[in-house]
N, C-alpha and C positions, 0 to 999 in steps of 0.2 A: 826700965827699958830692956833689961836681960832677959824678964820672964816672954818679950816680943820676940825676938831672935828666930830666925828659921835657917834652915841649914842652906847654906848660900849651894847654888848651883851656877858650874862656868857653862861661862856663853858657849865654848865650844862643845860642853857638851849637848846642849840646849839645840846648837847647830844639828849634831850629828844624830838625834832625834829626827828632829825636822828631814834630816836629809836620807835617815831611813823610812822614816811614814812616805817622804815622797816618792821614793825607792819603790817603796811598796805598791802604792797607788799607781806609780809607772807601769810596773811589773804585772799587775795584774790587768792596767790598760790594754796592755800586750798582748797576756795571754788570752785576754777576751778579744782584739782582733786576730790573735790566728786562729783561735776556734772559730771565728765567723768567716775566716777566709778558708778554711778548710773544707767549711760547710759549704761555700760558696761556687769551691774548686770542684767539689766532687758529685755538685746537682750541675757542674755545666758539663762534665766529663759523662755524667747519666746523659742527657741531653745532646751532648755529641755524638753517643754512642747512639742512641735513637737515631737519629738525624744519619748518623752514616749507615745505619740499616736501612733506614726508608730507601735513601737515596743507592743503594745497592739493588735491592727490590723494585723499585723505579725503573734503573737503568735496564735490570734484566728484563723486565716484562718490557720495555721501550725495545732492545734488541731483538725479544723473542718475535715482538709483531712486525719490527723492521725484517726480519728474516721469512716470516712468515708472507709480508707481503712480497719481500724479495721474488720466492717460488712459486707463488702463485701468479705473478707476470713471468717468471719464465714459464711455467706450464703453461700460461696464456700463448706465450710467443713460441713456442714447441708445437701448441696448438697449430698455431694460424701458418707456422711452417711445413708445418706438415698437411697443413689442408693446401696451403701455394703447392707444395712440390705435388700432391696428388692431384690437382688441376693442372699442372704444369704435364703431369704426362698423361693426363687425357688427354690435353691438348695436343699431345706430339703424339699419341695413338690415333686419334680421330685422324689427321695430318698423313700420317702414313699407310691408313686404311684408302683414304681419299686417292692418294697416289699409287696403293696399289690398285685399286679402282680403277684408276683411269688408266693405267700401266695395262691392268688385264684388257679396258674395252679397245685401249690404240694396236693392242697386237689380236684383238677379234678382229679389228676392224681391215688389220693390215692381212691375217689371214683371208679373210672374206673376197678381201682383193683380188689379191693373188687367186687364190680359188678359181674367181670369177677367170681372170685373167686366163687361170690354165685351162678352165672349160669352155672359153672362146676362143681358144686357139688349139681344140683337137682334134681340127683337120689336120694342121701340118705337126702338129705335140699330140698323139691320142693316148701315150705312158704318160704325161703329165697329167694331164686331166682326168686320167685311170687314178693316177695316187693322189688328185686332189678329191677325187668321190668315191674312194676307199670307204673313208670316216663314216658314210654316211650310212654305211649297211655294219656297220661296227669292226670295221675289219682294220689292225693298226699296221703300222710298216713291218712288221715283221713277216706278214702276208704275202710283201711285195713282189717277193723277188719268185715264190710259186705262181703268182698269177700273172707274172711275167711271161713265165716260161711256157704256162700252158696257153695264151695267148698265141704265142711265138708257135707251137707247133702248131696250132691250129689256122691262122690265118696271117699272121707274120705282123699281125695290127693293122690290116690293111681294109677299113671300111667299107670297100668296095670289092673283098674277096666273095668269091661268089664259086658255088660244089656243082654243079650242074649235074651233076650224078645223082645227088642226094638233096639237092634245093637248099643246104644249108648256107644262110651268108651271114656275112658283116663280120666284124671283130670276135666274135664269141661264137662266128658259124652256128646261129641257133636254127633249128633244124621243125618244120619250116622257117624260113626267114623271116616269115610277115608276124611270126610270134611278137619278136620285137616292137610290133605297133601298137600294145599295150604298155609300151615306156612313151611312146611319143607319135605323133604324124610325123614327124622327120625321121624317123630311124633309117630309111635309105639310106638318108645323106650327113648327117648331124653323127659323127661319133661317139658324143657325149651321150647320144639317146641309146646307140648298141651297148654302151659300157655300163650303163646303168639298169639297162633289161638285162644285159651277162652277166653284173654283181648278184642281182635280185637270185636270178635261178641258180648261182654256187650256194647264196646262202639257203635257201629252201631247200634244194638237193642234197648238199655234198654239206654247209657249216661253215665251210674256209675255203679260201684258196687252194689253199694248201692240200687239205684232204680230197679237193678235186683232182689236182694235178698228182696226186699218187693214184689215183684211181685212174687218169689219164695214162700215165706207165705200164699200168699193169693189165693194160685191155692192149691186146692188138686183131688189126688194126685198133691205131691211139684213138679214144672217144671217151667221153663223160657228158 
């Protein structure tokens, strides 16, 4: 039974085999999941990385056309504002043309009046109705006050003045008097008709008033 014999081994050490091999197997359990977890960790962090680029490039080009539509409705509404404000003062120019318009015909109309008014009253007004039919032979108020005067020396505006020496009558003593009945069949009696045949021949003769009544001065006896 000697030559059977085997060299006895303790349990404990039999143990401490077992509980290194298992050691081992542990250990290498392990270190095959952290290599699969490292591999794992670092294709989600690729993957995140992507994913946060998309999504930055997204958002941008999402803001770029938000922005873009942004200005292009204000240039729309810039637009349309600006087209309202340039109808808005056509509107107030047409408005104000109108009113001067009718501004200018209510004061033609109110001259035209008066006019009338001073040349139906130049029997007892024959200076009013003298400066209401001024205008008509192009003579302005600055006229006035010469063909005033040369009036005044001539017959004193008195329609009815009459030369018997010389035949000349009426307001402008025109010389014959029946000249005047190429302004009117009333010229006897109608003042407006002597002052309008006396404008006619300052302007053909003399230009003005004016240049009548210095020529009136400078003649004596006074005549023009």
């Amino acid at each position: 039974m000697a030559g059977l014999r085997r060299p006895a081994v303790s349990g404990s050490l039999v143990l401490a085999i077992v509980g290194t091999g298992a050691a081992g197997v542990q250990a290498g359990d392990q270190h095959q999941t952290a290599t699969a977890a490292f591999r794992v960790s670092t294709e989600a962090v690729s993957q995140a990385n992507e994913l946060s680029d998309t999504t930055i490039e997204d958002t941008a080009r999402l803001t770029a056309d938000r922005n873009a539509a942004v200005a292009l409705q204000a240039a729309q509404d810039g637009k349309a504002q600006a087209a309202a404000r340039a109808q808005a003062a056509a509107a107030r120019a047409r408005a104000a043309a109108i009113a001067k318009a009718r501004k200018e015909a209510a004061d033609r109309a109110a001259r035209a009046a008066q006019r009338k008014a001073l040349v139906a009253s130049a029997t007892s007004n024959p200076k009013g109705a003298a400066i209401a039919i001024m205008g008509d032979f192009g003579f302005g108020s600055g006229q006035w006050g010469c063909l005033e005067q040369l009036w005044n020396g001539e017959s004193g505006w008195n329609y009815r003045a009459w030369n018997a020496g010389s035949g000349a009558g009426g307001i402008p003593q025109a010389l014959p008097a029946s000249k005047m009945s190429s302004a009117g069949a009333d010229w006897r009696t109608n003042p407006a008709t002597q002052i309008r045949w006396g404008l006619g021949y300052i302007k053909n003769v003399y230009g003005s008033p004016c240049n009548a009544w210095s020529q009136w001065q400078s003649r004596s006896p006074h005549w023009y």
